[in-house]
C-alpha positions in Angstrom: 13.7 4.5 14.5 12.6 6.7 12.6 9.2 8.0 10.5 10.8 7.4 7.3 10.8 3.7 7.9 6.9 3.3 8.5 5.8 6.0 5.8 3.2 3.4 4.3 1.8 3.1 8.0 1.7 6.5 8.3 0.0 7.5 5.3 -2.5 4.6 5.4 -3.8 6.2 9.0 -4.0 9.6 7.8 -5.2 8.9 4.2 -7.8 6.4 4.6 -9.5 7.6 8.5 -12.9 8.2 7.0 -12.8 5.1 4.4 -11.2 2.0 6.5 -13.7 1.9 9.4 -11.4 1.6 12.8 -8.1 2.8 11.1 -8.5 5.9 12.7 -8.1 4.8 16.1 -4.4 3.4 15.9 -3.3 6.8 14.9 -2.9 7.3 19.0 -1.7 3.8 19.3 1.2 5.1 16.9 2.0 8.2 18.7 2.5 6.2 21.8 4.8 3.8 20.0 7.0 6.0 18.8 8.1 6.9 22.1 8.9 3.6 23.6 12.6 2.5 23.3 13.7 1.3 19.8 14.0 -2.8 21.0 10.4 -2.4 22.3 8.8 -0.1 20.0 9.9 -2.2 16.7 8.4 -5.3 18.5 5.2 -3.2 19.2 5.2 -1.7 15.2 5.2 -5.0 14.0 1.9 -6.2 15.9 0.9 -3.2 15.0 1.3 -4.0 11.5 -0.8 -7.2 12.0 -3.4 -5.6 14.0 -4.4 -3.4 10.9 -3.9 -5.5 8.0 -7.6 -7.1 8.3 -8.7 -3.9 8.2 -7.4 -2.5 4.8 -8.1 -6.4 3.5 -11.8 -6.1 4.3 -12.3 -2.7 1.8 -9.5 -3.4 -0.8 -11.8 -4.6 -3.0 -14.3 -2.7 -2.7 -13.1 0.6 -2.7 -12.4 2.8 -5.9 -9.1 3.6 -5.3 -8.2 -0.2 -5.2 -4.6 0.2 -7.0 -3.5 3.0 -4.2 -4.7 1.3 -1.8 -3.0 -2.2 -3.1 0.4 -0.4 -3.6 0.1 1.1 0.3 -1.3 -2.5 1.5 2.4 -3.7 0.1 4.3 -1.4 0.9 2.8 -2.0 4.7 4.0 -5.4 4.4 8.0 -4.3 3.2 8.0 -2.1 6.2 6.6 -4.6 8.5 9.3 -6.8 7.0 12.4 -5.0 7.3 10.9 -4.4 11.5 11.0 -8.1 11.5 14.5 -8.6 9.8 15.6 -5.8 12.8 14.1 -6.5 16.0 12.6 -10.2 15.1 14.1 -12.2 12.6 12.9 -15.9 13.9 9.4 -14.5 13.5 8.6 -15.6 10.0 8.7 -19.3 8.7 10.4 -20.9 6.1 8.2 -21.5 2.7 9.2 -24.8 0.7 6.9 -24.4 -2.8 6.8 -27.4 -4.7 6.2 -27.9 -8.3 5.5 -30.9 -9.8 6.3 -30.2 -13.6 6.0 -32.7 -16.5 6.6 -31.0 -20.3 5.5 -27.3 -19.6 8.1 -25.1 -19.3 6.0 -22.3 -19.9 3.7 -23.3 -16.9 6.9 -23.8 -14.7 7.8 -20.1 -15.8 4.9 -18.8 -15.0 4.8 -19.5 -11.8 8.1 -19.1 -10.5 7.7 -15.6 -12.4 4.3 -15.1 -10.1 6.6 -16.6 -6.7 9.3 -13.7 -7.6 7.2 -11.0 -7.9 5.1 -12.0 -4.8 8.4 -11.9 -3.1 9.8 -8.7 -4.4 6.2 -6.7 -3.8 5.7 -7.9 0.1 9.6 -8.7 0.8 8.4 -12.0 3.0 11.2 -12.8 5.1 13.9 -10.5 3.9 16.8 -10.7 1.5 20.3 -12.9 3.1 22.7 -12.8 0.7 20.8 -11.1 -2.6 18.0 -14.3 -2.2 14.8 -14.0 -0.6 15.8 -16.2 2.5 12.3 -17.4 3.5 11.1 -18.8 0.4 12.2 -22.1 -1.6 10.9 -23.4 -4.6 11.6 -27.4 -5.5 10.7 -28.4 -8.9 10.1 -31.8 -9.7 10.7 -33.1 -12.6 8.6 -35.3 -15.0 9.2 -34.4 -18.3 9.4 -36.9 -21.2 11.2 -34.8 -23.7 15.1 -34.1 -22.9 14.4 -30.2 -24.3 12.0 -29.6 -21.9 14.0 -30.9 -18.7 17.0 -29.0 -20.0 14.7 -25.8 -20.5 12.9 -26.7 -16.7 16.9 -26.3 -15.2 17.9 -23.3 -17.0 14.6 -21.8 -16.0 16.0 -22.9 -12.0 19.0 -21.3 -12.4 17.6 -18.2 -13.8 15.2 -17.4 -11.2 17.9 -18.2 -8.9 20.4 -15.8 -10.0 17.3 -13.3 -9.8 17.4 -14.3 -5.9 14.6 -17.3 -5.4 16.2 -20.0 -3.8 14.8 -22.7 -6.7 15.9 -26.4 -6.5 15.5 -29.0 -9.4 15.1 -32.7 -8.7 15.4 -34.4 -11.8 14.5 -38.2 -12.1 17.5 -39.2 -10.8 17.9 -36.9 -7.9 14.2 -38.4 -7.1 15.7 -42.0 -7.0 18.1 -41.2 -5.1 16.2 -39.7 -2.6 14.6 -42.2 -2.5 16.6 -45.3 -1.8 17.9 -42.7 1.1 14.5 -44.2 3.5 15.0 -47.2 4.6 13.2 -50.3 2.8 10.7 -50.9 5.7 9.3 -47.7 5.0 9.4 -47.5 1.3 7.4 -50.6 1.6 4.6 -49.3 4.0 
C-alpha cells in the first residue's frame, strides 16, 4: 500500500493536530501501520478510519474552516472505502431506500438527486459494474395522473444509467407482489 491511497488521512493528522483535540495521537498509530503486511495493515487502516471519524464529526461544525474540513471528512470516507472494497468487501451492508411517491415528480427527483450525490461524495460500498453496489432505491408508485407515473419511470431509469440501482413498482408490480404471500397472511 501505499501513502498515496490514504492522502485525506494523512493530511487530516498533520493539518488539524492543534484544532481536532486527540487527532494528534494516531499520527504514531499510523507510522506503525504502515509497516505491518499489506492484508493486515488495510484491515488495521480501516478501523483506523472509524476510530477517528468521531473526532472530526464533533468540530465540523464548529470550526471556521468547515468546507475544508467537510471535503477532507469525505474524502476520508472514499479512502476508507476503496480499503474496504480491497481487504474487506463483506464489511458494509446493503442499503434498500424506499420511496413512496404519489404525483411529485419533482420531489422523487430530488431526492434520488440527494441519494446520488451522497453516494458519489463518500463512495459507500464501492462501485460493481459502473453502479454503486451497496445502495438501492425502490420507488413506489401512487400517482393518479398517467404523466406523472410515466415521468416517475424515466426519472428511474435515469438515475440508473447514472449508476443508482433504482427500482419502480408501479401499481401493478405492487399487486402482484402482493398476491405472491399467501392468503393466511394477507389476511392477518
Amino acid at each position: 500500500m501505499t501513502t498515496e491511497n490514504i492522502s485525506a488521512l494523512q493530511a487530516l493528522i498533520q493539518r488539524y493536530q492543534a484544532d481536532i483535540p486527540g487527532i494528534g495521537e494516531y499520527g504514531g498509530q499510523l507510522e506503525k501501520l504502515l509497516r505491518l503486511e499489506a492484508g493486515k495493515q488495510g484491515v488495521a487502516l480501516i478501523s483506523l478510519y472509524d476510530q477517528i471519524y468521531p473526532l472530526v464529526e464533533r468540530v465540523l461544525w464548529s470550526t471556521e474552516n468547515f468546507d475544508e474540513l467537510l471535503d477532507l471528512y469525505q474524502s476520508l470516507f472514499r479512502e476508507q472505502e476503496a480499503l474496504v472494497s480491497a481487504f474487506d468487501p463483506d464489511r458494509n451492508h446493503d442499503f434498500i431506500l424506499c420511496i413512496p411517491i404519489a404525483d411529485r415528480p419533482e420531489h422523487l427527483r430530488g431526492c434520488l438527486e440527494s441519494i446520488l450525490q451522497l453516494c458519489h461524495l463518500y463512495a459507500y460500498g464501492g462501485k460493481s459494474r459502473g453502479s454503486f453496489s451497496k445502495v438501492s432505491v425502490i420507488i413506489v408508485e401512487d400517482s393518479k395522473e398517467r404523466a406523472n407515473v410515466e415521468s416517475d419511470i424515466a426519472l428511474a431509469e435515469a438515475y440508473t444509467q447514472q449508476g443508482l440501482q433504482v427500482h419502480h413498482y408501479g401499481l401493478q408490480e405492487q399487486y402482484e407482489l402482493m398476491l405472491g404471500v399467501p392468503a393466511d397472511i394477507r389476511q392477518a
